[in-house]
C-alpha positions in Angstrom: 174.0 57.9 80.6 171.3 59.7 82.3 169.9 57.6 85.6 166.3 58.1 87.8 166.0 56.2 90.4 163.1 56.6 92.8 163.2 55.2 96.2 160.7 55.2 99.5 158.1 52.8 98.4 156.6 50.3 100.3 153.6 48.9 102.3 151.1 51.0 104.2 147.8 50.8 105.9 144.9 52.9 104.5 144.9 56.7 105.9 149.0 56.2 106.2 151.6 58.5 104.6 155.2 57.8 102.5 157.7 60.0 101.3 159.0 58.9 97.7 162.1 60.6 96.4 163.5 60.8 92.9 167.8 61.6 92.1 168.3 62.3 88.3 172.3 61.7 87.4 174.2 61.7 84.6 175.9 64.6 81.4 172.6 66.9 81.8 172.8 70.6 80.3 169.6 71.1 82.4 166.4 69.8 84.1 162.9 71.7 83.0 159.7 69.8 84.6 159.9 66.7 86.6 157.1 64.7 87.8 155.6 61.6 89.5 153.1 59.6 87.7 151.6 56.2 88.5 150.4 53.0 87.4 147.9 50.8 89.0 147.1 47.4 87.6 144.8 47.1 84.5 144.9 51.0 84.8 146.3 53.9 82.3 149.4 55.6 83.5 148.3 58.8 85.1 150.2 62.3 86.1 150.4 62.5 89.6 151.7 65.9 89.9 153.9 68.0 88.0 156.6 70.6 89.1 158.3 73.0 87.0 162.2 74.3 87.3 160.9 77.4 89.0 158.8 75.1 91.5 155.2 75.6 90.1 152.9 72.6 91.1 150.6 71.2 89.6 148.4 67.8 91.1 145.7 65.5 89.6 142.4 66.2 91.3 142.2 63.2 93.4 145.4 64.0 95.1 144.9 67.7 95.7 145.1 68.8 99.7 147.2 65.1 100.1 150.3 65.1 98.4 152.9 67.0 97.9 155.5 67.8 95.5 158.9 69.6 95.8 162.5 69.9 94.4 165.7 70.6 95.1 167.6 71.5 91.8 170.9 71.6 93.6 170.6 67.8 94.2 168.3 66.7 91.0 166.0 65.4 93.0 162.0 65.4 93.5 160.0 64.7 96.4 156.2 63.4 97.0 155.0 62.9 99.9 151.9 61.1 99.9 149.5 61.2 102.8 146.1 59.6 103.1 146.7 57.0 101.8 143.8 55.1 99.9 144.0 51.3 99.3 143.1 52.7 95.7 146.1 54.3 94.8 148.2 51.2 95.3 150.2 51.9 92.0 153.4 51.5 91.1 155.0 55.4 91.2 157.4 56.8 88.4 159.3 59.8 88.3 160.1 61.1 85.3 162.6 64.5 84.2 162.5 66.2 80.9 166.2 67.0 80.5 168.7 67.9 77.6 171.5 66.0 77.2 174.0 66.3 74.4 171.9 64.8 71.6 168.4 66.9 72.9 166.2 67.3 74.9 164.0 64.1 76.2 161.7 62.2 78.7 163.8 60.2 81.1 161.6 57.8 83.7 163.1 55.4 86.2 161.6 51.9 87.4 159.2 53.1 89.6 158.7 52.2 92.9 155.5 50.2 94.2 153.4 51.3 96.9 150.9 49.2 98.6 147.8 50.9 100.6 146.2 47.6 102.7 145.1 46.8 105.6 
């Protein structure tokens, strides 16, 4: 019963900035880390960046100084933006919660959202 949907996706030139958001819903006990990871084609899954419930980030190198990560615990919700965009990082973005539900504690991920860096 646990949803995560991501949203704020979509086409951009190079050097351009989005803002993805992430809502987490369902019977959760609690939320621990959440974070965005991507996927670009005929590429590994990589960690984006990583934010903890006390909101401790942590990025991937080649996003440092660029993207942001935040959280509102309130709402279940995460937030990247993503500026500076390069046409390299066109990926499709996931969000993903570790959360304990009922049964334990797991990884929940939504469907991702596709972003597209081109001129």
């Amino acid at each position: 019963q646990v949803q995560v949907v991501e949203s704020g996706g979509g086409l951009v030139q190079p050097g351009g900035s989005l803002r993805l958001s992430c809502v987490v819903s369902g019977s959760i006990f609690s939320i621990y880390d959440m974070g965005w990871y991507r996927q670009a084609p005929g590429k590994q899954r990589e960690l984006v960046a990583l934010i903890t419930s006390g909101g401790t980030a942590d990025y991937a190198d080649s996003v440092k100084g660029r993207f942001t990560v935040s959280r509102d615990n309130d709402k279940n919700t995460v937030l990247l933006q993503v500026n500076s965009l390069k046409p390299e990082e066109t990926a499709v973005y996931y969000c993903n919660a570790k959360a304990t539900v009922e049964s334990g504690t797991f990884d929940y991920w939504g469907q991702g959202t596709q972003v597209t860096v081109s001129s």
